[in-house]
C-alpha positions as CSV (number, residue, x, y, z in Angstrom):
1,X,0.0,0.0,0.0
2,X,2.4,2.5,1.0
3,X,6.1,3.4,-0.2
4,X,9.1,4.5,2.1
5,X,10.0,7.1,0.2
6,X,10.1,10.4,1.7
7,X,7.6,13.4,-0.3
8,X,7.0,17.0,0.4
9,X,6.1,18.8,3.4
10,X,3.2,18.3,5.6
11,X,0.2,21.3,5.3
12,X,-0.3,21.0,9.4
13,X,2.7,20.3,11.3
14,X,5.6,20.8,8.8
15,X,7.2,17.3,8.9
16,X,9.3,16.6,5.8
17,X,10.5,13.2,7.1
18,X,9.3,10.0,6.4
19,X,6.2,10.2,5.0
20,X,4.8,7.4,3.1
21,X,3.1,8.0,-0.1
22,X,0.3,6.0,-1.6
23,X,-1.7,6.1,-5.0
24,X,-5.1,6.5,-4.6
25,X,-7.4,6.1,-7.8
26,X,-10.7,8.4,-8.3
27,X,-13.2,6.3,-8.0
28,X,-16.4,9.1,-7.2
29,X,-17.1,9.0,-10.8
30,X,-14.7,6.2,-11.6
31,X,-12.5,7.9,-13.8
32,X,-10.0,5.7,-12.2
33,X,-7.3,8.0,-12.8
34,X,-4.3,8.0,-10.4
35,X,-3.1,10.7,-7.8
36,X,-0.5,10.9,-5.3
37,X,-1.4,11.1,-1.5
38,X,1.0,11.1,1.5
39,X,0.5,10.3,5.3
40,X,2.9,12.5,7.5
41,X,4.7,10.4,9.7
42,X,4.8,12.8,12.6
43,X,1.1,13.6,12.7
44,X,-0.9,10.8,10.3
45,X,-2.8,13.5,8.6
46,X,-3.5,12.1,4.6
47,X,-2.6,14.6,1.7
48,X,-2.6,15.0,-2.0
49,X,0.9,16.1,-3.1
50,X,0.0,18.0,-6.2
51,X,-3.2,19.8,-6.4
52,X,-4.4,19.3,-10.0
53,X,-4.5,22.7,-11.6
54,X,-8.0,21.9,-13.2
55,X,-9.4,21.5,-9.7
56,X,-13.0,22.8,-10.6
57,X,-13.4,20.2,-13.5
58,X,-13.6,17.2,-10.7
59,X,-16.9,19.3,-9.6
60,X,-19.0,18.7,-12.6
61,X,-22.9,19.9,-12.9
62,X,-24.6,17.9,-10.5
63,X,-22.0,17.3,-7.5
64,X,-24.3,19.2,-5.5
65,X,-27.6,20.0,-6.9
66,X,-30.6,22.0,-7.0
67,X,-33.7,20.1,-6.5
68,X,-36.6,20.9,-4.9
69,X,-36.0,24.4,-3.5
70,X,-39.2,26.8,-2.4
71,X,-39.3,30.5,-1.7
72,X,-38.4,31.0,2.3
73,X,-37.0,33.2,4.8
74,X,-38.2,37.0,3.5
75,X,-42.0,35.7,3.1
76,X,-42.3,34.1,6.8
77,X,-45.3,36.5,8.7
78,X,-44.3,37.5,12.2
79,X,-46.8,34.7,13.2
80,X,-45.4,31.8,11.3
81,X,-41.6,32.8,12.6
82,X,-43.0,32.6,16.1
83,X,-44.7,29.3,15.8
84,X,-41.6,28.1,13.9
85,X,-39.2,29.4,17.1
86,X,-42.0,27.9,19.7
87,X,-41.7,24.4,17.9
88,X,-37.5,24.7,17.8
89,X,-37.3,25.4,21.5
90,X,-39.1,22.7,22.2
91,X,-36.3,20.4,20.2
92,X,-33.5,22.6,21.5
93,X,-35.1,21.3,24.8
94,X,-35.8,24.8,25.6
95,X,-39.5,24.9,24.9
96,X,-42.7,25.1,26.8
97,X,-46.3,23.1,26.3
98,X,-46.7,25.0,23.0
99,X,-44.0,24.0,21.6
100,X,-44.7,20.6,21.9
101,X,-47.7,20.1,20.8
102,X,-46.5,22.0,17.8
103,X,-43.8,19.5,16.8
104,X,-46.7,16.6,18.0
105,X,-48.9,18.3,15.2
106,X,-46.5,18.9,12.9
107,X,-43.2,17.4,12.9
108,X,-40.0,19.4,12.1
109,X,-38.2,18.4,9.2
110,X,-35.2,18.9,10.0
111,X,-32.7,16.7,8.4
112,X,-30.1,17.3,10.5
113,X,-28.9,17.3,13.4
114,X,-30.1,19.5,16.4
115,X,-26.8,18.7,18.4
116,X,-24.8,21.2,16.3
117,X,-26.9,23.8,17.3
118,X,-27.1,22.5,20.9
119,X,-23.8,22.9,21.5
120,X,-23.0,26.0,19.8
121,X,-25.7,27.4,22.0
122,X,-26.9,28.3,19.2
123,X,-30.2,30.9,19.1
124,X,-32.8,32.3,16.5
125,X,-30.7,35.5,16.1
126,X,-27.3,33.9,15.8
127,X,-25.2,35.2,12.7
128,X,-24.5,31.9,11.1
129,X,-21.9,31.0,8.4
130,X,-22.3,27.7,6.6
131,X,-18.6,27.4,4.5
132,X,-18.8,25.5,1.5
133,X,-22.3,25.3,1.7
134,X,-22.6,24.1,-2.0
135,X,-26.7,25.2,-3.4
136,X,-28.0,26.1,0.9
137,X,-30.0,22.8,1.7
138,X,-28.3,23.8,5.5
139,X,-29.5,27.5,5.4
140,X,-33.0,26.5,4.1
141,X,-33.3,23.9,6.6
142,X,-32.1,26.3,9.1
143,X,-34.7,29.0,7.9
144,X,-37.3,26.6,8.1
145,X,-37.1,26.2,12.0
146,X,-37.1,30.0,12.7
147,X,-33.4,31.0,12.4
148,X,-33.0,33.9,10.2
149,X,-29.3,35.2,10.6
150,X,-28.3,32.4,8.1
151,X,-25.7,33.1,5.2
152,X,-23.4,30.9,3.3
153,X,-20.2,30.9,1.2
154,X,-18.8,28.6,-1.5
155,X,-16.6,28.3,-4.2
156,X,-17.5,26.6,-7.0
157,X,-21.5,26.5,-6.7
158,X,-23.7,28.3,-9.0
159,X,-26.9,27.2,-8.6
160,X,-28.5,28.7,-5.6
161,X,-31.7,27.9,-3.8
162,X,-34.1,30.7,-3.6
163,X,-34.3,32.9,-0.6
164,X,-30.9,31.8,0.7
165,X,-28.5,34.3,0.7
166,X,-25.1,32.8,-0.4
167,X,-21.4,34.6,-1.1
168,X,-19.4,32.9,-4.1
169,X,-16.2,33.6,-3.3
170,X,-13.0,32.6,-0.2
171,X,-13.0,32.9,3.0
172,X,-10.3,36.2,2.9
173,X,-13.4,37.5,1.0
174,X,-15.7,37.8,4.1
175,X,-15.4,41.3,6.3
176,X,-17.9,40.7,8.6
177,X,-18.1,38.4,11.6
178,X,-20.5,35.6,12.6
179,X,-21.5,34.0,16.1
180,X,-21.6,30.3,14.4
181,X,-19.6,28.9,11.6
182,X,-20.4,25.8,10.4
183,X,-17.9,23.7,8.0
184,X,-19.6,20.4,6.7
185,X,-17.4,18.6,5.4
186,X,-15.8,21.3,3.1
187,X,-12.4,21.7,5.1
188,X,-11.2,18.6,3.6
189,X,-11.5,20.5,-0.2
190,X,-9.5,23.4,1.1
191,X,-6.0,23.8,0.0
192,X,-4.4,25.3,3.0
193,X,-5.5,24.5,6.4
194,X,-3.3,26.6,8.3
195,X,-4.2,29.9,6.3
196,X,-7.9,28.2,6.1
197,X,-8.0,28.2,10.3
198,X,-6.5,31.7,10.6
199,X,-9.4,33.0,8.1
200,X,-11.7,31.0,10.8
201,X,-10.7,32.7,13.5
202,X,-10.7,36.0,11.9
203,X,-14.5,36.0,11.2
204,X,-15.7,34.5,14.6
205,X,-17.4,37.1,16.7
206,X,-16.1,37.4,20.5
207,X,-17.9,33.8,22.0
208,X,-18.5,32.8,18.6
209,X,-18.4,28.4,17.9
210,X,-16.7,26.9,14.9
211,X,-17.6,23.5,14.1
212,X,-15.7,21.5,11.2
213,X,-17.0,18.2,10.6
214,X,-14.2,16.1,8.2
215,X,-13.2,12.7,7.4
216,X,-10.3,11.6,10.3
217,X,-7.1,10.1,9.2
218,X,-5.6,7.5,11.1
219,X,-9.2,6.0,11.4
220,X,-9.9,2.0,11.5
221,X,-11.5,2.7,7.6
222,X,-7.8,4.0,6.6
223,X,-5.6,1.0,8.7
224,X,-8.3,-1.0,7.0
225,X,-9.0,-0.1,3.1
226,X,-5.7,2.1,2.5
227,X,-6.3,3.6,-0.8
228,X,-9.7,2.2,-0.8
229,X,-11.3,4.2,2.0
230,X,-14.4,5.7,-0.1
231,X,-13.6,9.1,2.1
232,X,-10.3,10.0,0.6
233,X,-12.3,10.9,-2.3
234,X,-9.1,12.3,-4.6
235,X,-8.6,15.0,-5.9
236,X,-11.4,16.5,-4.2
237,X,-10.2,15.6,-0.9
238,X,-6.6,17.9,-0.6
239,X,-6.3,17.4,3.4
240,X,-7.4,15.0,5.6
241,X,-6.8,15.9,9.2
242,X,-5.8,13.6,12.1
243,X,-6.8,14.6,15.6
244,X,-3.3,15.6,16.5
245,X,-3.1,17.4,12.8
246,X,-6.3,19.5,14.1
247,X,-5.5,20.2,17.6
248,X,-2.0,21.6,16.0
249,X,-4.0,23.7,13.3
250,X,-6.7,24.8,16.6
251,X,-3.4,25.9,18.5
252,X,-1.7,27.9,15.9
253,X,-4.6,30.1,15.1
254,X,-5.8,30.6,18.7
255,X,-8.5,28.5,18.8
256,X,-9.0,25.1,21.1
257,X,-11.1,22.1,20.3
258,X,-14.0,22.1,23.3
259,X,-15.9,18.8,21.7
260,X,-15.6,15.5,19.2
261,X,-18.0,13.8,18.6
262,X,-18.1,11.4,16.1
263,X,-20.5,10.5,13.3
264,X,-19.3,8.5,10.6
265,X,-21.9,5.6,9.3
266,X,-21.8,2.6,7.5
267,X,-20.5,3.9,4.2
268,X,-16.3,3.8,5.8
269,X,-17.5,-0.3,5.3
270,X,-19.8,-0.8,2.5
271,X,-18.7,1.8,-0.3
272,X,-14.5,1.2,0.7
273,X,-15.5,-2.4,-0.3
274,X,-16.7,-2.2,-3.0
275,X,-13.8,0.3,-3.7
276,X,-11.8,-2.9,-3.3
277,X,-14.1,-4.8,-6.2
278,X,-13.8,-1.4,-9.0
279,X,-17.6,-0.4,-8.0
280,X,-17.5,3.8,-8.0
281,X,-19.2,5.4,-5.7
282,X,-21.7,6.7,-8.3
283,X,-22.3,3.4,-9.9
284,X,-26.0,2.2,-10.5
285,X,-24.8,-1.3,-8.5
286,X,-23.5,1.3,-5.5
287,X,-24.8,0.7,-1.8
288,X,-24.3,4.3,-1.4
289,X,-27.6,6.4,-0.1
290,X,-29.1,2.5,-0.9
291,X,-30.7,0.0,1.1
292,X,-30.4,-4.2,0.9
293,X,-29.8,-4.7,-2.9
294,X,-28.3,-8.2,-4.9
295,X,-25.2,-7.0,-3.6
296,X,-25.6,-6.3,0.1
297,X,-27.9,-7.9,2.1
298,X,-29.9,-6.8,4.8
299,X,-28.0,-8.7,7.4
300,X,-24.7,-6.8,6.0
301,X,-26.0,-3.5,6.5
302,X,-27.0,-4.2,10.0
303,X,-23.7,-5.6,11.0
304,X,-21.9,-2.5,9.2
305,X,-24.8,0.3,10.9
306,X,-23.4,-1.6,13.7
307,X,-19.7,-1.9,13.5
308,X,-20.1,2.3,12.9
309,X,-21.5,2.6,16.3
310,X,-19.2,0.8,18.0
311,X,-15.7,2.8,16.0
312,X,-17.7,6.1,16.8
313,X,-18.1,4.7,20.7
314,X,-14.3,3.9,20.5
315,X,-13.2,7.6,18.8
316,X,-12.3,5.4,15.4
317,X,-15.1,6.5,13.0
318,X,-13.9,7.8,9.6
319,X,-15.3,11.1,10.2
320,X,-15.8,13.5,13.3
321,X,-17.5,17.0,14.0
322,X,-15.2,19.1,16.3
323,X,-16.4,22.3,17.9
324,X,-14.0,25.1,18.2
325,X,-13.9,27.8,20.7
326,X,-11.0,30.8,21.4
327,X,-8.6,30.0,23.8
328,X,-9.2,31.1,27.5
């Protein structure tokens, strides 16, 4: 899998010596063509060596689309926002009888996860920065529980969901300041993380929480699958961080981690094997967003759903959501 060879210099800690290289094939679209990764030997974070200069063409039309989108946010009555805040509290566990009866009526719809906002302490007037938020399905979702200090930034997206307000553009391009920032699983596409964490810091207000949720090197996937792991993802994937890698890039830019938690699923199993068998990701025979199909059974999904619990009980899931704070 690897090579003893020595190759450039690590984007986190600096470390020049005696890191391994490996060859890791794209296999998102399966154009199977071949780039060069490293691991640093001081702290395990996994690296592309060369970023290709045609970057943006590995992020065709559809990487992230637009489906579904509806008109939000500006049209909500002062009524509607209310009942919306009333039914959020209540999930926030900050609610009152309203409230629940509310989400018992109604539901909430929310596809993610109310722990982010939990911990960031998140409230309805929170300026809120989602980096690399690709067409806003985050700051919809966010909208559509009562928040309405929601922005977002991206790169390479175009195609914009209506009544989000998104930025095109780099982080240096933001002046102002937010009291959440939220990075899913963008980081890893960035091509400098210590210049990408000083940016972070810049634009969090005084008590503001960043939270980066990434793929983790030196995970059981990784020791497991090597070039295989589904979640190096190459080129896309420039940096993959290690816990050390991120406590070092925290520490630099002023920042300290306050929380892991980690979320990864049953795709570190199912999609690096079939990485292993020349299946892409994007395959019509793919177990990825897929249930029990000819060519994983019910009883295999169970057992991998359940092998991810237990790496994300013992801090060795592929992927982890850290929460940042400013030191002291």
């Amino acid at each position: 899998m690897h090579s003893k060879a020595s190759v450039k210099i690590c984007r986190a800690c600096g470390n020049v010596n005696g890191n391994k290289a490996v060859s890791v094939k794209e296999m998102n679209y399966g154009l199977r063509k071949v780039f060069q990764y490293f691991e640093c030997s001081s702290c395990l974070s996994l690296q592309i060596q060369e970023i290709p200069s045609n970057l943006s063409t590995y992020y065709p039309d559809g990487y992230l689309t637009v489906s579904g989108g509806k008109q939000i946010g500006t049209v909500q009555s002062k009524v509607k926002r209310y009942l919306l805040q009333k039914r959020s509290l209540h999930l926030l566990g900050k609610g009152d009888l309203l409230g629940g009866v509310l989400h018992h009526l109604r539901g909430d719809g929310f596809r993610y996860d109310w722990e982010w906002l939990q911990k960031a302490e998140a409230d309805f007037g929170s300026r809120i920065l989602d980096v690399g938020c690709g067409p806003g399905y985050l700051i919809q979702a966010l909208m559509e529980q009562g928040f309405y200090n929601c922005f977002g930034l991206d790169r390479f997206q175009m195609q914009i969901l209506p009544g989000v307000r998104v930025q095109l553009g780099e982080l240096r391009d933001l002046t102002e300041t937010f009291d959440y920032v939220m990075l899913h699983h963008s980081f890893e596409h960035m091509e400098n993380p210590v210049e990408v964490f000083g940016e972070l810091a810049r634009i969090m207000a005084p008590g503001a929480t960043l939270l980066i949720r990434t793929p983790v090197a030196n995970c059981y996937a990784w020791r497991t699958y090597g070039p295989d792991w589904y979640q190096i993802d190459a080129p896309r994937h420039i940096f993959i961080p290690s816990v050390k890698a991120m406590n070092i890039l925290a520490d630099r830019a002023g920042l300290e981690i306050s929380n892991v938690t980690y979320d990864s699923d049953r795709d570190q199993i199912l999609c690096s094997e079939q990485y292993q068998i020349d299946i892409p990701l994007r395959d019509e025979r793919s177990v990825y967003g897929r249930g029990a199909s000819e060519f994983c059974t019910s009883e295999e999904l169970h057992l991998a759903d359940k092998l991810a619990d237990e790496l994300n009980c013992k801090e060795d899931g592929d992927q982890a959501a850290f929460y940042l704070k400013r030191k002291g």
